[in-house]
N, C-alpha and C positions, 0 to 999 in steps of 0.2 A: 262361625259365630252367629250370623243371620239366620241359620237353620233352628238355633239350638233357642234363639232369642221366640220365632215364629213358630217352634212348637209350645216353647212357655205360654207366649199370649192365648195360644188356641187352650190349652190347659183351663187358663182361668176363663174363656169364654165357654167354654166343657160344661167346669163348676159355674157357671152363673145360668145358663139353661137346664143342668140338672136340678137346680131347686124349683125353675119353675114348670119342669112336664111332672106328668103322671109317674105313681109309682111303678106301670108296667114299662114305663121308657126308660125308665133310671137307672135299670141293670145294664144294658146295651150302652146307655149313656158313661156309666161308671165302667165299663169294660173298655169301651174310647178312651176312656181317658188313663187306665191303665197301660192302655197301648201306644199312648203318646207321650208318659213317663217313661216306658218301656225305649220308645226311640230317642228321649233328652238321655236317657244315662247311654244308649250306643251313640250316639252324638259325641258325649265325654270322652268316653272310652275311645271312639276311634283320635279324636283329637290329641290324647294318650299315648296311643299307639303311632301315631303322626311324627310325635317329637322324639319317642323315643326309638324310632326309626332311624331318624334325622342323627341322635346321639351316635347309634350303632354305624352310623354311616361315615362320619368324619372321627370315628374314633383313633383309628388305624391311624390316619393324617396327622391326629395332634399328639399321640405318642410318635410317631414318626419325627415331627417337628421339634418334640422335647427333648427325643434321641440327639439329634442333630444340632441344638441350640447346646445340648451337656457339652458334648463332644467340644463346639468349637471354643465355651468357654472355658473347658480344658487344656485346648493347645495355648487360648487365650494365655491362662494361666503358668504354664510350661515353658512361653516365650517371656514372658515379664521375669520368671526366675531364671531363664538365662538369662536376659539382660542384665538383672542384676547383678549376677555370677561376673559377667564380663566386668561390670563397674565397678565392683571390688575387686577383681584379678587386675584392672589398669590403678586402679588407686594405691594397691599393695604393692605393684610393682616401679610407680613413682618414689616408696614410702624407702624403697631399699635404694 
């Protein structure tokens, strides 16, 4: 962020001595500064590429995790209906 911040301010320092050299500096002037646009948008871009790294990286892990969390509120599930099973099988079997 401080890279991305330090090429902006140089930018506008760019633009405020190209208005006041010559017009034979201004090209070279105006070609800097295309090349310090050129490094804010790879600046973006890598920062881009940073997170979505970061995504591709723990991807595996939280589908792993969501695997694992179905699973157990499955058996979760499958024990509460037995339990239930049982407490209607002792309540029916009180009832006869």
């Amino acid at each position: 962020m401080a890279a991305r911040d330090w090429v902006a301010s140089f930018v506008a320092q760019v633009d405020k001595l190209s208005e006041e050299v010559e017009d034979s500096s201004r090209k070279i002037i105006e070609d800097l500064k295309n090349l310090l646009n050129n490094a804010a948008f790879l600046l973006n871009a890598y920062a881009e590429l940073r997170r979505r790294n970061l995504i591709k990286k723990y991807r595996r892990s939280i589908k792993e995790l969501e695997a694992s969390l179905r699973c157990m509120i499955n058996v979760d599930v499958q024990v509460n209906q037995w339990a239930d099973i049982k407490k209607l099988m002792a309540k029916m079997s009180e009832m006869t």
